[in-house]
N, C-alpha and C positions, 0 to 999 in steps of 0.2 A: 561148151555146154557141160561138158564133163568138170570141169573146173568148178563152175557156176553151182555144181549139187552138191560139190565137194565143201566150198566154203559155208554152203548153206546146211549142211550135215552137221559141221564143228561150231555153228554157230547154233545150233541147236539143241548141243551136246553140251558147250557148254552153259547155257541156260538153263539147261536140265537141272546141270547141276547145282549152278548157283541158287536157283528157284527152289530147289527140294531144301538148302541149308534158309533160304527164309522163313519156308513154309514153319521148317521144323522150331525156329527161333520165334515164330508167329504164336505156333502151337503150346509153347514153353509160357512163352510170358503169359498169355492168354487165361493158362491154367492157376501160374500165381496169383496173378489179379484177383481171379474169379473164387480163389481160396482165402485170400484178404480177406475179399468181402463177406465173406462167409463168417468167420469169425466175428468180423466189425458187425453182424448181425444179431448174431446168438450173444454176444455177451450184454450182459442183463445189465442194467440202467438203478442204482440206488438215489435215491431223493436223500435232499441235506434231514439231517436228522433236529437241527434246533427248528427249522421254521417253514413250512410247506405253505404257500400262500396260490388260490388259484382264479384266476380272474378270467371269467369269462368277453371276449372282446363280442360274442352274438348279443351281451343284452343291449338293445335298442334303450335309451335315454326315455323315460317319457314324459310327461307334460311337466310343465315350471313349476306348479302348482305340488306334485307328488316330491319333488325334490327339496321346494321349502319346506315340507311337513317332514324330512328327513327320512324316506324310501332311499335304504342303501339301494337297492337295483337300480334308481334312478340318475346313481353316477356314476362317471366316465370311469373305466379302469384305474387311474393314476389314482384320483378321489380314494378309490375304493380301497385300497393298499394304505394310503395315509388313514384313512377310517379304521381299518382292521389295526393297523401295530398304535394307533391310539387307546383301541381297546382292550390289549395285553395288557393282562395285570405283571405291575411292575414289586420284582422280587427283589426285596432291601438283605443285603448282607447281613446276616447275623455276628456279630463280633461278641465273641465270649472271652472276660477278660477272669481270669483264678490268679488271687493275689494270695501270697499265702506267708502267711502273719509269720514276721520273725520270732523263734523264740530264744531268750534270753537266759542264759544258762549261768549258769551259781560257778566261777572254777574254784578248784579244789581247794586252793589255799584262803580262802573266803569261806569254808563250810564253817568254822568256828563261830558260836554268839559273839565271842569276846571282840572278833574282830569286823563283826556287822557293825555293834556298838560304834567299834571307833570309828569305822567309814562314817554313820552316823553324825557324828561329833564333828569330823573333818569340813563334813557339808555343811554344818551350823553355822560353825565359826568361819567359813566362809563365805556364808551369808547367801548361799544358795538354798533355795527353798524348792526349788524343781526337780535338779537331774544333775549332778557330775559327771565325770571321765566313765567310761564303759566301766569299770568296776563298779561305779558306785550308783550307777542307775539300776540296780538292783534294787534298791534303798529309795525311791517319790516317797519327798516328804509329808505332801498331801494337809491333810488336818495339822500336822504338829507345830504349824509355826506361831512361838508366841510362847508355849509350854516350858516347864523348867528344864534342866539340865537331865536331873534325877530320872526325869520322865521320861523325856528322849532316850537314856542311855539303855533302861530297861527295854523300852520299846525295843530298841537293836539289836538285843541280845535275843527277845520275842518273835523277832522276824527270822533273828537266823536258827532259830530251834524247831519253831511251829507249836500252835495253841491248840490245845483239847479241852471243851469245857462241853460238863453232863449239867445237864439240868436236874436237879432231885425238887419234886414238888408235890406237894400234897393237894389233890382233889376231890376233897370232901367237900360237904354244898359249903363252906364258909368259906371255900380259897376261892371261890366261882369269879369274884371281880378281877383276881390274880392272873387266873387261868387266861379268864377272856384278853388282858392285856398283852400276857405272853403271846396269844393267838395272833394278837391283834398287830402287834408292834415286834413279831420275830424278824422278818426284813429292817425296818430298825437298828435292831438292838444287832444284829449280824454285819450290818451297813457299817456301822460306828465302828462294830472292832476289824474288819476288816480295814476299811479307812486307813485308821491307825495303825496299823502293822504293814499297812503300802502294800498288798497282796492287791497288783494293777492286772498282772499277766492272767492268772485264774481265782477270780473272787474267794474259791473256797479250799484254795488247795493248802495254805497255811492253814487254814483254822478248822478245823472238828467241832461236828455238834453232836452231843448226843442226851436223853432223855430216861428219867426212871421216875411215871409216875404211880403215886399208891392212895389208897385207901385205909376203911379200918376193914379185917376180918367181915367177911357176909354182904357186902356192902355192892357190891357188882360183882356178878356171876361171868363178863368177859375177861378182868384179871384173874390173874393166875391163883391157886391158892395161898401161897404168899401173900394176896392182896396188891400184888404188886404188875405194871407193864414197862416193858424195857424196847428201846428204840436204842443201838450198840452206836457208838460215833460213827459219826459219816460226814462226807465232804457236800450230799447233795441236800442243800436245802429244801428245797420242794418237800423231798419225803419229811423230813422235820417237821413241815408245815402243815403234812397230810394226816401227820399221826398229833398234833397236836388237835386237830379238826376232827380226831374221834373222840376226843377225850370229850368227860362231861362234868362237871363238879358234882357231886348227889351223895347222900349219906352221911354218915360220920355220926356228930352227935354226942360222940361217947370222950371223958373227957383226956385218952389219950389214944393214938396212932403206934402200928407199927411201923416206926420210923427205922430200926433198926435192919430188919428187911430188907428196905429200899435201897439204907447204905451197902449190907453186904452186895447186894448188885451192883451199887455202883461203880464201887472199888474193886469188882472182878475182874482181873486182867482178861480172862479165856470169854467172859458175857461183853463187855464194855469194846474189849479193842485195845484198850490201854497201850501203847507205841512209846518206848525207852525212847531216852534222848527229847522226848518233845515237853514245852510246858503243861503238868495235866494240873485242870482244876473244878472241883465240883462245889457245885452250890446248890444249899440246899434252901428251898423256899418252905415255912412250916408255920403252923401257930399252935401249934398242940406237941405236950411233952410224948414220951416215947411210954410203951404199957414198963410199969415198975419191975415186974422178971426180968427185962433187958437192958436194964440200965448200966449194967455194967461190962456191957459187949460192946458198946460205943468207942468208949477209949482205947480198945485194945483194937478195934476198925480203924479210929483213926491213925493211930500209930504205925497198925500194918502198914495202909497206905503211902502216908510217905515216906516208911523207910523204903521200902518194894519201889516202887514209883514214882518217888520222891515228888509226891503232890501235896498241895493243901488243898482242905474244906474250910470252904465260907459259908458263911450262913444269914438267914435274913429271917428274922423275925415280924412277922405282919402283923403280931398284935390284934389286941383286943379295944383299942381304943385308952386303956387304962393303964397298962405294962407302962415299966417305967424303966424297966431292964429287960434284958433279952433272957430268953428261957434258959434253965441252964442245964439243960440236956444239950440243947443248937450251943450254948457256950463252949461247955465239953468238946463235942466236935471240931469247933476249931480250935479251942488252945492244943488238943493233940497232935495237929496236924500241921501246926505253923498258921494255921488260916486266922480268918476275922470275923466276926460277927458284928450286924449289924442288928436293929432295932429300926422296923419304917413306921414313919407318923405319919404318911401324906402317903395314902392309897393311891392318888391316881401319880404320885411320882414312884410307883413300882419299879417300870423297865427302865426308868434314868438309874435309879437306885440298883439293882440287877448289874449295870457296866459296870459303874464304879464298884462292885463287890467280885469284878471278873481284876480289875487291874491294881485294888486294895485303896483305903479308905484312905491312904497316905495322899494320895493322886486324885482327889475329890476335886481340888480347884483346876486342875489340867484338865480331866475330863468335863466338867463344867464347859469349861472355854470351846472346848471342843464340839460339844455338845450346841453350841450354840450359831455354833459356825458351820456344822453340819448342816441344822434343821435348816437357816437362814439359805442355804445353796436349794435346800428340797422343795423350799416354796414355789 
């Protein structure tokens, strides 16, 4: 018996123990679990951010009839989802292409006229009328093919210096048909000599325009006292085109002009802009002689000018219908100057007559040809 309590004591004992190391391994895990999940509870749920779609599976379908007439509620879940991303509107990529224009740069040993000429010359007799080697695509022949030797060679020497031409024009009411031409045919007459001088890259950055128009004394209160308005050269057309759209022809009458005026403006290095190194040329559009006190400041105008400047004045005489010679005040002005004077018969050939007094009377059947080759492209 004694035995019997004994075994049943140790076998009791050790149960204890073994039992209290379950309990305790029970109570352990028990505690992680339950701390898991805890976690896996509280931590917060984000929805995708491109596209949240939510389909109810409670709505009931209802009659065939509500589903032909197109009640989204009237279809299945799957429907519903294929209906919905049908009617996202569909975002087309934008593709932004910046191309950015090469520019074609002059090198140094090229800055010379002498030697635009010859590149020039090189392209002729090669019978290229396009584009040469990277040197010489500075130089689109453009208008010149067909024109003489003479003519090309000048032009290259023109391209490699850059052009400055002033308009000097009288508007008083008898130059008004003059005027309105100039108005009319500046794109033109700008068209043509740019052409010619192959200025492909920036239409106006060879060639300068600038403008000095006058009156007589009293005649319009908006010129100056002078009688005179000045536009200084400039590369932008527009404005050319702006201030030639204030001008008005009105007045005059009296049977001479202060032409003298206009010139010393024009040939003002610090008013005009005047720029060393470039070809400068004014022309002067008139039909009435200069007031007889000033008649002999002319010459000594034109002389300044092209020794300072080394320009010549052209001149163009509009006549009276009856002139049989050109005035000889506008004559004066250009023999001093190295310039030319012309005499127009044919009014509405003004601005053809205007070119050809920009690149000399020598060059009449080149610009001709050109002239015609031009207009024929503009049609």
């Amino acid at each position: 018996m004694t035995q019997t309590n004994d075994t049943t004591q140790s076998s009791w004992q050790s149960f204890r123990r073994e039992g209290l190391s379950w309990v305790l391994s029970l109570v352990i895990h028990c505690s992680l679990l339950a701390l898991l999940a805890l976690v896996t509870v509280t931590q917060p749920y984000h929805a995708p951010e491109d596209l949240t779609v939510s389909i109810s599976k409670e709505v009931e379908p209802v009659s065939s009839s509500d589903a032909a007439q197109g009640d989204p509620m009237s279809l299945d879940p799957q429907q519903q989802l294929k209906r919905m991303l049908s009617e996202l509107p569909m975002v087309k990529p934008q593709i932004v292409t910046q191309v950015k224009t090469p520019t074609v740069m002059l090198p140094e040993h090229l800055t010379s006229p002498a030697v635009q000429a010859d590149i020039l010359m090189q392209q002729l007799s090669a019978g290229d009328t396009s584009a040469g080697s990277d040197d010489q695509q500075i130089i689109p022949m453009g208008l010149l093919e067909g024109t003489t030797e003479g003519f090309q060679r000048m032009v290259g020497k023109w391209r490699g210096s850059g052009l400055d031409v002033v308009l000097v024009i009288d508007v008083t009411g008898s130059m008004g048909p003059y005027l309105e031409q100039a108005k009319r045919r500046l794109r033109q007459i700008m068209g043509v000599i740019t052409g010619i001088l192959g200025d492909t890259v920036d239409p106006m950055q060879i060639v300068r325009f600038g403008v000095v128009a006058y009156k007589d004394y009293g005649d319009d209160r908006t010129f100056d006292p002078t009688a005179c308005r000045v536009l200084p050269l400039t590369t932008n057309l527009t404005l050319v085109q702006r201030f030639l759209e204030t001008l008005h022809a009105s007045g005059g009458g009296a049977p001479e002009e202060p032409i003298h005026r206009a010139m010393q403006k024009a040939t003002s290095d610090q008013l005009m802009d005047w720029k060393a190194g470039r070809l400068s040329v004014i022309i002067l559009v008139a039909d009435a002689p200069v007031h007889k006190g000033a008649k002999d400041q002319l010459p000594q105008i034109a002389k300044r000018f092209a020794i300072t400047q080394r320009g010549r004045i052209n001149t163009i005489d509009t006549g009276d219908g009856s002139r049989v010679q050109v005035l000889e005040d506008l004559q004066v002005l250009a023999d001093n100057s190295g310039g030319q004077a012309f005499l127009l018969r044919d009014q509405q050939a003004f601005w053809e007559h205007l070119i050809v007094s920009i690149f000399g009377r020598e060059y009449k059947s080149d610009i001709d040809l050109i002239l015609q080759r031009y207009l024929k492209d503009q049609r």
